[in-house]
N, C-alpha and C positions, 0 to 999 in steps of 0.2 A: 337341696335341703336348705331350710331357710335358715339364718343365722342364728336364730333365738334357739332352734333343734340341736344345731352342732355346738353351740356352745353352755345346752344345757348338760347335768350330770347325767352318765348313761345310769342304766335302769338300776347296775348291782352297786351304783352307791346310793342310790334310797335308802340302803342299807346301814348308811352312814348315821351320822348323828348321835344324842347318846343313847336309845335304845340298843344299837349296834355295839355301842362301846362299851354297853354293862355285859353283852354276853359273848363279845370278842374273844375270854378268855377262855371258854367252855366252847366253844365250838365254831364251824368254817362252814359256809352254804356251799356246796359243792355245785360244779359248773351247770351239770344237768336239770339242778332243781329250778332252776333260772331259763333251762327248754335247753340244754347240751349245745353240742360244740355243733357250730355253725348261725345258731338261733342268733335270730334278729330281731330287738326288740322295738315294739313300737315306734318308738322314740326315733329309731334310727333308719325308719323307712323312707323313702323318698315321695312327694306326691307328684306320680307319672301320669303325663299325658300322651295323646299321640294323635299324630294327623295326618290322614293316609291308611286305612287301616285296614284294605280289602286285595292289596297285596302284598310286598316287604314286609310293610308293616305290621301285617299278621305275626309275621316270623319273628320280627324283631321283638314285637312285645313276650311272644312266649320265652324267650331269654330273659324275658324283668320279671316275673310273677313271683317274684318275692318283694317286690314292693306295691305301692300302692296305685293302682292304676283306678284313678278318679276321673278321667274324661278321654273321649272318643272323637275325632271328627274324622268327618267324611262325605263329599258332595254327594255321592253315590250311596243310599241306605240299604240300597239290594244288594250292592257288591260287597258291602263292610257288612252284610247280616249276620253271619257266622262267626264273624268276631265283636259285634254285641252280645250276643247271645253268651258266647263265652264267657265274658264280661259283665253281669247284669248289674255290676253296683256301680260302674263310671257311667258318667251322666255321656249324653249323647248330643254330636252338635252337627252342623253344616257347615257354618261360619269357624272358623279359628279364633279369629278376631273376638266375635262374642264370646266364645267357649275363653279365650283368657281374661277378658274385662269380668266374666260372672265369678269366674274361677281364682281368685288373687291364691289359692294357696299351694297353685301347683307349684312344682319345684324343678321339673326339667317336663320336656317335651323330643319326642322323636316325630320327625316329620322324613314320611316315606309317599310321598305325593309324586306324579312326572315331574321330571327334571324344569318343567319350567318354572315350577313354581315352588321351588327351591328356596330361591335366594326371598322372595315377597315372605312367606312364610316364617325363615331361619330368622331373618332381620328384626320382624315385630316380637317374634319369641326373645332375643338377644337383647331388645335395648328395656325390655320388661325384664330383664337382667333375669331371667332362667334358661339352668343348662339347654344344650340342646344336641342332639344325634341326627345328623344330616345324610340323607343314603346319598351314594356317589354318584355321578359327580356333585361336589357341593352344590353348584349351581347351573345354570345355563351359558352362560357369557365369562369372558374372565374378568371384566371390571365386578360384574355382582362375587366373582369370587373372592376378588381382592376387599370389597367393601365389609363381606362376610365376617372373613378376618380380621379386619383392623376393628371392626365393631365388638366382636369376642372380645379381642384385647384390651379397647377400654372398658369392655363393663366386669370382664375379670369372671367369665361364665368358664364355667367345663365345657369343651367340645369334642366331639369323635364324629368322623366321617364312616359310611356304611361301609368301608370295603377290609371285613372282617380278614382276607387273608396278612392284614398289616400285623393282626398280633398271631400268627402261624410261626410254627417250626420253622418252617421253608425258609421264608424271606433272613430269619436271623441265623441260619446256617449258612447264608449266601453271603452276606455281611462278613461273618465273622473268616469265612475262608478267603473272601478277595480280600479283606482288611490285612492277613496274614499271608500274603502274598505266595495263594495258592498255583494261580494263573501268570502272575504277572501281573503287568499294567494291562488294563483292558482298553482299549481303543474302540472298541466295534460290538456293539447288542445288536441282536432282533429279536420280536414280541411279536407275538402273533396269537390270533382267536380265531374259532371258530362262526362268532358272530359276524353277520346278524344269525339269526333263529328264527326273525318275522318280517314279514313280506318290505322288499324294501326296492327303487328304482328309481333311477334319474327320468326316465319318459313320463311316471305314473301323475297325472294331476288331479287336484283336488273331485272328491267325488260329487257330482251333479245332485244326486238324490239331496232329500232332504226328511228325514225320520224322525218321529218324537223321541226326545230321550228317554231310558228305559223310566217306569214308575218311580218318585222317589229322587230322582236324581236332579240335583240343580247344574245345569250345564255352563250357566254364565259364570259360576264361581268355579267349573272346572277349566274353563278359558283363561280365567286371571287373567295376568296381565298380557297375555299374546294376541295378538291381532283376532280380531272374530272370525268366525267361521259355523255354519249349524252340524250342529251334531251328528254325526254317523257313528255305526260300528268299527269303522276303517281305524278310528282313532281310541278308542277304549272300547270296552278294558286291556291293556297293553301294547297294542298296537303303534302305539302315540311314539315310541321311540325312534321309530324311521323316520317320523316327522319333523323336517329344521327346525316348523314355531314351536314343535313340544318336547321332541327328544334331543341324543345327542351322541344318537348312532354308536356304533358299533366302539367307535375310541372312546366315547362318554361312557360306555357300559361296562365294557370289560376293559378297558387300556387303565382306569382306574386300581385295578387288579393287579394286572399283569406287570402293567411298567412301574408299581411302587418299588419291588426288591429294588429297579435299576436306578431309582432316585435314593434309597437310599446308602443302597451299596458302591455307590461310586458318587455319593455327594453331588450331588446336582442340584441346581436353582434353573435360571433362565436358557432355554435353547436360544442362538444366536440366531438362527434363519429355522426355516421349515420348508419344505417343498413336497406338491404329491400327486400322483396318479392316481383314475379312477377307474372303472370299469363304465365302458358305452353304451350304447343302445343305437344298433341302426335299423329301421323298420322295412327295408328293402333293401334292394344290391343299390349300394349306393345314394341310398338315402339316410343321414346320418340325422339323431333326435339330438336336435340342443338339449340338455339337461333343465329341464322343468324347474329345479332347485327347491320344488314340494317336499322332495325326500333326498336320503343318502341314498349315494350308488351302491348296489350290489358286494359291491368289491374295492379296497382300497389297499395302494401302499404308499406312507406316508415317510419321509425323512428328515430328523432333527441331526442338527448340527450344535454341540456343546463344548464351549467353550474348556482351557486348563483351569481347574483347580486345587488349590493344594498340592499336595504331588502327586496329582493323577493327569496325564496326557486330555486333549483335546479327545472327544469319543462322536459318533455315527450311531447313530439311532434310529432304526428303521422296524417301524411298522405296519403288518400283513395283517389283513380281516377277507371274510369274505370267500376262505378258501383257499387265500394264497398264501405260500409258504416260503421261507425263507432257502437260500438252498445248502442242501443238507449236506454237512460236516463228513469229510472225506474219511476222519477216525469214527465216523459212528457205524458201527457194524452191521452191516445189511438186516434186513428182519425187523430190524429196534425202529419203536417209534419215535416221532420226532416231537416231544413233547406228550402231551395227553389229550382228552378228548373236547377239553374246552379250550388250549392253546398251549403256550411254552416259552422258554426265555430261552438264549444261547449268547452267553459271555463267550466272547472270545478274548483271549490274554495273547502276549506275547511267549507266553510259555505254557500257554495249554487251554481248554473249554470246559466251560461248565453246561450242561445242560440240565432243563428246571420244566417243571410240567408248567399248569397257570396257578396263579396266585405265588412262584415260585417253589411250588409244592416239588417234594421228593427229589434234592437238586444231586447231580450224578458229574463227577469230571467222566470226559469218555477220552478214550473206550471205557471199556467198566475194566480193561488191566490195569489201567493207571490211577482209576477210582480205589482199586485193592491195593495199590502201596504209597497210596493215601492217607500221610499221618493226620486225622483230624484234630485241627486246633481245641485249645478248651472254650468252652463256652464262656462267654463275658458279657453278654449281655440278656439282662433282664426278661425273662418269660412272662408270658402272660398267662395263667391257670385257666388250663382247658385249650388252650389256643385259639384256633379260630371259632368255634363255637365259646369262647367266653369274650367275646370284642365287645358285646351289649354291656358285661357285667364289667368290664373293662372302664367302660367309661361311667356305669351306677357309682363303681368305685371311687374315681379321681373327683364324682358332684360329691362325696360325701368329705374325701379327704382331703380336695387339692391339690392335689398330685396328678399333674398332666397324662391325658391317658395316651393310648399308641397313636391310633392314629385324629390326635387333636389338630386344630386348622394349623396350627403352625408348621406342622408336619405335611399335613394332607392339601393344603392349599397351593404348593408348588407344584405339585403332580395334576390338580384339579387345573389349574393354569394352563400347564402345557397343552393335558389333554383338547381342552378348549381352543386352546389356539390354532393344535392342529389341525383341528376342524375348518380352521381358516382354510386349511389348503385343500382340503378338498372341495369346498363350494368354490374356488380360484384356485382349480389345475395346474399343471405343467409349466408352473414359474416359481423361481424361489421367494419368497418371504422375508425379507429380513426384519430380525422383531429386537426392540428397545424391553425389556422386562421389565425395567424399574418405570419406567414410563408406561408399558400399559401401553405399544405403538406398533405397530408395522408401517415401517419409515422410508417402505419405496414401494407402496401400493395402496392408496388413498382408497378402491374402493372395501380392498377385504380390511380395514384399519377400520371400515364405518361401523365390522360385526362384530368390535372388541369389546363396544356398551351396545346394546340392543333398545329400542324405543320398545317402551311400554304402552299397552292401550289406556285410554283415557279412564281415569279413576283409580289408575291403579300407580303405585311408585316404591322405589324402593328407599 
């Protein structure tokens, strides 16, 4: 919202003045005649944008439809059709760029675009000083994540990241029971997903063909700034995530998810190393496929090393995709599953486990005996209405009032870091990593240190 809005008078003091004052004494405009409790007046709408619009971002917008959604972009006109349509009074773009140079009066923007063009997008939006709602991960790289942030900060914009289980029940029952020292000190997480979900391989290379892009679609500006390449199905619509130049696999997707409870439930900033394994591919007995590095492997498990802080112990952080699972807790009672069907967390303490579906959802000390003479702490920390279905309005919220939403970059930018990073270790296997955080370094491996800032293709910068 722009300054002149928020700092004009809301609607029911028009009522002011002395026409107001001669009949103040005789009677009270009651709520509803002003549209009742909830109504939002003009005045106090936001003008929404959105870029990316024919998947997340579908979603996302239908969480804002009480504000004003004045502009569309999207490279792709076929795949954002259904949410034009929906929409018939926001103007419609290709370009971002143009759509805010024409548009000076938008007020925030949600960009649900692939991950690589993330950060190009988030940036131009940010220093034209409007909010912004980033799907996760923030960005591609973790320098574009770090820039992200510190640009938010000086222009003093509202930010939220998409990974709406950050304002859920879950994650802030996990919080408040390790804060109250349910478990103990916890030393040792694992996370784990079920993704990937779409076709993903260290052997697979780039595809030979070459096919027009669908009608409608501008494919150079769905390249941005990553290396060229001609268009195929392989890569959109959704596919592009197994992709190193577009996605950010399986930890980019859901490790944004999963591993927030553990960042914020045990305070975490920078892992100190990383190391990880992946799954192979031999094409005969004994003929083993060097990894192509077009795509993520099948399968991955990954291990963070974090540092003490506060008075919480040194912790082990190990993360399973792909299938693979961590192994399953001697109290958890045969039958039970380990987690839910898109993944799961398992705190281990020195005095007991917590197990948590994904996003932290429905967290359980086990067995479920010791869950039953489990006195729960009181809640103390702050709900978000609605929970994870209100993360959009979470952050509509904090552009109107200023009041940092849940998960703003300050929050969400050290999870988006890590995740990133540890992506490091899987394009560079089976070696540790040691990582400098404040520096933005991997300080004993020159070549995976080169994937911390990514090269951009010519024209494009961030």
């Amino acid at each position: 919202m722009k300054k002149s809005d928020s700092s004009s008078l809301p609607r029911r003091s028009f009522l002011g003045g002395a026409a107001a004052a001669a009949t103040a004494a005789f009677s009270i405009v009651p709520r509803h005649v002003l549209g009742g409790t909830g109504y939002t007046a003009p005045s106090d709408k936001l003008n929404l944008a959105a870029v990316g619009v024919g998947g997340m971002g579908k979603s996302n917008l239908s969480r804002c439809e009480e504000e004003n959604i004045v502009a569309l972009c999207d490279v792709d006109w076929g795949y954002a059709a259904k949410t034009f349509e929906k929409y018939p009074n926001a103007k419609r773009y290709k370009d971002y760029r143009e759509m805010l140079d024409r548009q000076s009066e938008i007020d925030a923007v949600i960009v649900a675009t692939p991950d690589h063009t993330h950060a190009v997008i988030g940036m131009e939006v940010i220093r034209r000083k409007k909010h912004v709602y980033i799907q996760k991960p923030m960005a591609h790289s973790v320098y574009e994540v770090r820039m992200l942030t510190e640009e938010a900060r000086r222009q003093k914009v509202m930010t939220q990241m998409g990974n709406q289980g950050r304002s859920g029940e879950g994650v802030r029952l996990l919080c408040e029971w390790i804060w109250a020292d349910a478990i103990g000190p916890v030393r040792e997480v694992h996370a784990w997903t079920n993704r990937p979900v779409w076709p993903q391989s260290v052997e697979v290379e780039r595809p030979a063909e070459t096919p027009e892009p669908p009608s409608g679609m501008d494919w150079d500006r769905w390249i941005g700034p990553a290396p060229y390449r001609p268009y195929h199905p392989a890569y959109h619509p959704g596919q592009w995530r197994g992709w190193w130049d577009f996605g950010t696999g399986s930890l980019g997707d859901l490790g944004c998810h999963i591993m927030d409870p553990i960042f914020w439930a045990l305070k975490l900033r920078y892992p100190v190393s990383v190391e990880g394994c992946i799954s192979t591919y031999w094409k005969k007995l004994w003929e083993y496929v060097e990894p192509k590095n077009e795509m993520y492997p099948r399968s991955t498990i990954i291990r963070f090393q974090f540092p003490a802080r506060e008075s919480m112990p040194q912790l082990k952080l190990t993360w399973w995709d792909g299938g693979m699972l961590p192994p399953r807790p001697d109290e958890l009672e045969l039958g039970r599953r380990l987690g839910d069907e898109d993944g799961g967390l398992l705190f281990i303490g020195d005095k007991g486990t917590i197990l948590a579906g994904c996003y932290g959802r429905s967290p359980r000390l086990i067995p479920e005996a010791r869950m039953k003479e489990f006195t729960i702490p009181a809640k103390t920390l702050e709900r978000v209405p609605n929970g994870e279905s209100g993360h959009e309005k979470d952050w509509l919220r904090s552009c109107k009032d200023g009041k940092p939403a849940s998960s703003n970059f300050e929050n969400s930018s050290l999870l988006s870091e890590t995740a990133l990073m540890g992506n490091l270790a899987v394009r560079f296997p089976n070696r540790k990593l040691m990582w400098d955080g404040e520096k933005m370094e991997v300080t004993n491996d020159a070549n995976a240190n080169a994937y911390v800032r990514r090269q951009y293709r010519p024209g494009w910068s961030l």
